[in-house]
C-alpha positions as CSV (number, residue, x, y, z in Angstrom):
1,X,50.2,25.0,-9.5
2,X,48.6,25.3,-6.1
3,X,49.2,23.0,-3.2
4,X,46.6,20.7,-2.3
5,X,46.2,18.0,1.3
6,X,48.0,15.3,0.9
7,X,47.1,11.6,3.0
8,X,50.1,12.3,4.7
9,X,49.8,12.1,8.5
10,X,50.8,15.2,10.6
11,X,53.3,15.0,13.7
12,X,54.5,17.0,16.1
13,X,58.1,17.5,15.8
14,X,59.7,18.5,19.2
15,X,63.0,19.2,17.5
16,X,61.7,21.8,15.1
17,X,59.1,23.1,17.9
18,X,56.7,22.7,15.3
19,X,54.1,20.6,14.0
20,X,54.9,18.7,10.5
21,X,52.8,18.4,7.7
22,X,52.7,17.9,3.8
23,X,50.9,19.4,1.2
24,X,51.4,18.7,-2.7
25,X,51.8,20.4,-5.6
26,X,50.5,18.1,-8.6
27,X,52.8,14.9,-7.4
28,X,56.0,16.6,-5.4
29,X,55.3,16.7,-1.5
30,X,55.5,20.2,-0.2
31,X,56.4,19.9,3.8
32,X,55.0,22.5,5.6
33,X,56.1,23.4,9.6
34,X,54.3,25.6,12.2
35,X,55.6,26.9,14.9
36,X,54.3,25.7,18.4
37,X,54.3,29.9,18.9
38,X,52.1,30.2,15.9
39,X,49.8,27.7,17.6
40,X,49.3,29.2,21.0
41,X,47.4,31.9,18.9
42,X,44.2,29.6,18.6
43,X,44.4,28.8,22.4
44,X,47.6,25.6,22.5
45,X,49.8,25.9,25.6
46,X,53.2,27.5,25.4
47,X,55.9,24.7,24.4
48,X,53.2,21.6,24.9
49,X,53.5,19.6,21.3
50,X,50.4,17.7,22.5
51,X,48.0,21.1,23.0
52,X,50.0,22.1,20.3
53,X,49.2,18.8,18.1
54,X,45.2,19.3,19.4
55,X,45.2,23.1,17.9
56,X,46.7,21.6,14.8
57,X,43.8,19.6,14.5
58,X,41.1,21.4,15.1
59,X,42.5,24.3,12.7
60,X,44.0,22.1,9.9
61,X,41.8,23.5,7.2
62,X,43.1,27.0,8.0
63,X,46.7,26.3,8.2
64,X,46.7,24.6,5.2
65,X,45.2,27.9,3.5
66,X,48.1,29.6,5.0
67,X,50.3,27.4,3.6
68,X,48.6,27.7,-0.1
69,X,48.9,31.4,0.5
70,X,52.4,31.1,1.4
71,X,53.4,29.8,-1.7
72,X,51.3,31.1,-3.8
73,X,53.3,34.6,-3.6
74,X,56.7,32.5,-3.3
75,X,57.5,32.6,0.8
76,X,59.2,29.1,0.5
77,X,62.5,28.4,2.8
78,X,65.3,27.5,0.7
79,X,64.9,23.9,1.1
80,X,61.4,24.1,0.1
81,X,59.6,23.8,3.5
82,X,56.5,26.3,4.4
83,X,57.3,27.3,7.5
84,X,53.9,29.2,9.3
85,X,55.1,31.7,12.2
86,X,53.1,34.0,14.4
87,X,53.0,37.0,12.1
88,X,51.0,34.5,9.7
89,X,48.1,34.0,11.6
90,X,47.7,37.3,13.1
């Protein structure tokens, strides 16, 4: 199956350095994490989870193609999360 948006609200997640989201495959949630690092690529400042959170945004639709290509060809972390990193979005 492929993933697909889920209603899901996003959030940064300070912790992580990342902003959270989930995606689905048919019913299971599939979360998915990008690194703030990944983020500065489309123009978020370093380490700032609210330009971070704004980049998110704006770019959701191609982070969330990422994500489908991600798993599509299997690059899953062992607990199941997506996690998008700089080398994705190059």
């Amino acid at each position: 199956m492929s993933l697909i948006p889920s209603a899901t609200p996003a959030r940064s997640d300070k912790q992580a350095s990342a902003v959270r989201f989930v995606m689905k495959d048919g019913a299971r949630p599939v979360p998915i994490l990008i690194c703030y690092t990944a983020l500065e690529r489309f123009g978020s400042t370093a380490g700032c989870c609210k330009s971070s959170f704004d980049t998110f945004k704006r770019n959701r639709r191609l982070f969330e193609r990422v994500a489908r290509d991600k798993y599509k060809r299997g690059n899953v972390e062992r607990d199941g999360t997506i996690f998008i990193r700089p080398a994705d979005v190059a």
